[in-house]
C-alpha positions as CSV (number, residue, x, y, z in Angstrom):
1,X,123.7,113.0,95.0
2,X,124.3,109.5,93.3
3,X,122.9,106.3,93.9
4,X,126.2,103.9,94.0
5,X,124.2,100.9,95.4
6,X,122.5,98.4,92.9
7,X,119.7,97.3,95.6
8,X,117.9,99.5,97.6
9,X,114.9,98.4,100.2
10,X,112.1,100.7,100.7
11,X,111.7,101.3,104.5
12,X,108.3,102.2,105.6
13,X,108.3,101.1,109.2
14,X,110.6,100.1,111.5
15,X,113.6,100.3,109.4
16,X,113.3,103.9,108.9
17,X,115.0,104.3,112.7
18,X,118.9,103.9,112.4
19,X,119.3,102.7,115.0
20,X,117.1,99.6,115.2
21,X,118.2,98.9,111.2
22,X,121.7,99.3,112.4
23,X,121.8,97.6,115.5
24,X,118.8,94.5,114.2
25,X,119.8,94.2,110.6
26,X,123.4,95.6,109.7
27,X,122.1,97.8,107.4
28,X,124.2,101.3,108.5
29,X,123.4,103.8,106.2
30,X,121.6,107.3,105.5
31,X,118.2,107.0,104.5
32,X,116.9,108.6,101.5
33,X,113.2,110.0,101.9
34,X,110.9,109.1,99.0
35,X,107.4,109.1,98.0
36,X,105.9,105.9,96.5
37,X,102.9,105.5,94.5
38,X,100.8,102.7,93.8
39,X,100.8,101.0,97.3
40,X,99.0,101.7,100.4
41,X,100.3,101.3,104.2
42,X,98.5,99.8,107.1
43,X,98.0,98.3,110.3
44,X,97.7,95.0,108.8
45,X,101.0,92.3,109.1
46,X,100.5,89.6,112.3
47,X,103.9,88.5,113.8
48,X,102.4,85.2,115.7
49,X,105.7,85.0,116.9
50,X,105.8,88.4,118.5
51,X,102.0,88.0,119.0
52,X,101.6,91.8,117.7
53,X,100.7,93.7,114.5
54,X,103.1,95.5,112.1
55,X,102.9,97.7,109.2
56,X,102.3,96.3,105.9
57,X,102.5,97.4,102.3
58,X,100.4,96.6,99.5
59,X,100.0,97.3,95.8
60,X,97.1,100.0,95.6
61,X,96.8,102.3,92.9
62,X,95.3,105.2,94.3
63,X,97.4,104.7,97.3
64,X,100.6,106.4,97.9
65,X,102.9,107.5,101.6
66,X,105.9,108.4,102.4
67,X,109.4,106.1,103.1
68,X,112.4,106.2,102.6
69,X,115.3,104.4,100.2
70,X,117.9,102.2,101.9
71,X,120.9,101.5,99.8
72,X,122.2,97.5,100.1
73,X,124.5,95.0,99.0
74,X,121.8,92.3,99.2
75,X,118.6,90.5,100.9
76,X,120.8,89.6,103.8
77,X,120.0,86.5,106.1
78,X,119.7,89.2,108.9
79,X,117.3,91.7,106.8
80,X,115.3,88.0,105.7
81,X,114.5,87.1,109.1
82,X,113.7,90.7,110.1
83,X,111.0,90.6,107.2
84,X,110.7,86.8,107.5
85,X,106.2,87.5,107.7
86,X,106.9,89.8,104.5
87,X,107.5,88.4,100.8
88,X,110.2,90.9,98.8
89,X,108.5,92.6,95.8
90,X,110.6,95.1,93.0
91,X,108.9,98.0,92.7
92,X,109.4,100.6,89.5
93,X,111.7,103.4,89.6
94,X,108.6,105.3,88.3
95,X,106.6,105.0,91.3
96,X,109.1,107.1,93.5
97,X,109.7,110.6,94.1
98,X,112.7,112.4,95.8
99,X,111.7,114.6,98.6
100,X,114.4,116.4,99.6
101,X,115.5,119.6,97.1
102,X,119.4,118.2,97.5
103,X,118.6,114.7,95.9
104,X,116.3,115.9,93.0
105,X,119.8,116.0,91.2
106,X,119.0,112.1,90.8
107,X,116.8,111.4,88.1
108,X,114.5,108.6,87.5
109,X,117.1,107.1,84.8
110,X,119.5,106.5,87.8
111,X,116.5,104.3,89.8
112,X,115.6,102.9,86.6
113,X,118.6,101.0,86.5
114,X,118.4,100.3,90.2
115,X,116.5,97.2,91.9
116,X,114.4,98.9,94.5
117,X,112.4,96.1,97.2
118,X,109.6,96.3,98.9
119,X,108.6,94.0,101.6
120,X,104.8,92.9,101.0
121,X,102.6,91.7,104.0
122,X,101.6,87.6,102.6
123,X,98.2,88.3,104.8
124,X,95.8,91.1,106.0
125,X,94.6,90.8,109.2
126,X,93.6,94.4,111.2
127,X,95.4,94.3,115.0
128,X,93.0,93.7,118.1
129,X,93.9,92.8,122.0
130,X,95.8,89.8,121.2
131,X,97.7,91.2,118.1
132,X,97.8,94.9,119.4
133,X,100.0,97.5,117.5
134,X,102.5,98.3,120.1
135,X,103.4,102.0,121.0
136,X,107.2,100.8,120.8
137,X,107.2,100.1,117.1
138,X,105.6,103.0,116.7
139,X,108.0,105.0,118.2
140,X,110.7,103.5,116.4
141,X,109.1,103.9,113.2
142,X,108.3,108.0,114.0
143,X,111.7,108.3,115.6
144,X,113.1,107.4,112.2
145,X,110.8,110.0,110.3
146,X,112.3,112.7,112.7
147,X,115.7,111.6,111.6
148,X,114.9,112.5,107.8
149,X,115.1,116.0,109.1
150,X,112.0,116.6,107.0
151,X,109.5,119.2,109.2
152,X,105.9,117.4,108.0
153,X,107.5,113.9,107.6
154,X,106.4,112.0,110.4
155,X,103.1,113.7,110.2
156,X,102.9,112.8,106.2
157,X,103.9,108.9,107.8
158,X,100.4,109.1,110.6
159,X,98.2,110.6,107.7
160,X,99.5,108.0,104.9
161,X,98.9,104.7,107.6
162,X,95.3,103.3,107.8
163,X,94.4,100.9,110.9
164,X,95.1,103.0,114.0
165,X,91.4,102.7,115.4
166,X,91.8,99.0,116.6
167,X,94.0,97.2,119.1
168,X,96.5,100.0,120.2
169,X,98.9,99.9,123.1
170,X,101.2,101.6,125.1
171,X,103.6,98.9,126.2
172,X,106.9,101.8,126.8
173,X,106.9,100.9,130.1
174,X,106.8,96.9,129.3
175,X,108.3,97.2,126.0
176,X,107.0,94.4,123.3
177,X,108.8,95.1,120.0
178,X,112.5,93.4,120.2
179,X,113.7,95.4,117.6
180,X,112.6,99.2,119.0
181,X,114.9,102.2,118.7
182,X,116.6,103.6,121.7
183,X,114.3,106.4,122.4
184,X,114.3,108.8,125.3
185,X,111.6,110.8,127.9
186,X,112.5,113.6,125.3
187,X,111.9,111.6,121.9
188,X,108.6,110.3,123.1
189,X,107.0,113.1,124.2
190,X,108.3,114.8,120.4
191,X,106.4,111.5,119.4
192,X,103.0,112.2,121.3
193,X,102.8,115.9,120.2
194,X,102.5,114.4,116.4
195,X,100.4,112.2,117.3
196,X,98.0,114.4,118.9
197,X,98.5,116.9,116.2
198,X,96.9,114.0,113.8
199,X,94.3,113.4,116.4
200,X,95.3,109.7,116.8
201,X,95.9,109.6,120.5
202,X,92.7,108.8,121.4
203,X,92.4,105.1,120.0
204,X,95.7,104.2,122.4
205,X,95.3,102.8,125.4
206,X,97.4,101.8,128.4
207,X,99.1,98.5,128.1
């Protein structure tokens, strides 16, 4: 594998679904799964204009979780406004890790000549009932991790997220996000068995 790009973004939410990158953000492409080091993940990024609460990433160095590498021509106006509660951050090719036995064939000398973004949350506040975390962005987030192909992935994404004790709802029947992945009776209950296999069902409630 070769990394032709010369900008990658790190996707560790909602852009790790395909089709709500591709369909939101023009940004078709095959994600590549990676571990990053030195930042943590978390419940943590108020949208006041979607009144709800997204993932954010920040720089912690005993923190690490699993994402994935999105090859792009640039910070596009879409991707900008998608990320428009985030500020873009270049994060070293040393941090990362391949995770898939195919791409360890690219070597850290490739990404070190590579700019790699990550979007950083400008604030931290934890969700509650009028910024919940809404089931619908996590389902597009975990639909993406099933798309890696990667067995443990999506249960390596639940593990490496803190926050999920506070202000979680199932809206899939009222759906919140605006940018959510098309996901099926089939995908979500695939969703819900990994979430009860991390023991995380019990801070969700009914929307």
């Amino acid at each position: 594998m070769s990394l032709e790009s010369e900008h990658y973004i790190i996707a560790y939410g909602s852009l790790l679904s395909h089709d709500s990158r591709s369909r939101f953000s023009g940004i078709n492409c095959q994600a590549i799964p990676v571990l990053l080091r030195g930042w943590r993940r978390a419940w943590t990024t108020r949208t006041l204009h979607q009144q709800q609460t997204c993932l954010s990433a920040k720089a912690d160095i005993e923190g690490s979780f699993n994402c994935a590498l999105l090859p792009i021509e640039q910070i596009s106006p879409e991707l900008a406004k998608r990320e428009q509660d985030y500020e873009f951050i270049q994060v070293h090719s040393s941090q990362l890790s391949l995770l898939k036995d195919d791409q360890q064939k690219t070597t850290h000398k490739q990404l070190a000549s590579k700019n790699v973004w990550i979007c950083q949350n400008k604030k931290n506040e934890s969700a509650n009932s009028h910024y919940p975390i809404c089931q619908t962005y996590v389902d597009t987030c975990l639909a993406g991790c099933l798309e890696t192909g990667l067995s443990d992935f999506a249960l390596q994404f639940l593990h490496s997220t803190m926050g999920w004790d506070s202000g979680w709802i199932n809206d899939r029947h009222t759906p919140r996000y605006t940018r959510g992945a098309d996901t099926n009776q089939h995908s979500q209950q695939l969703i819900d068995h990994v979430l009860a296999q991390a023991d995380l069902l019990q801070f969700r409630t009914e929307n």
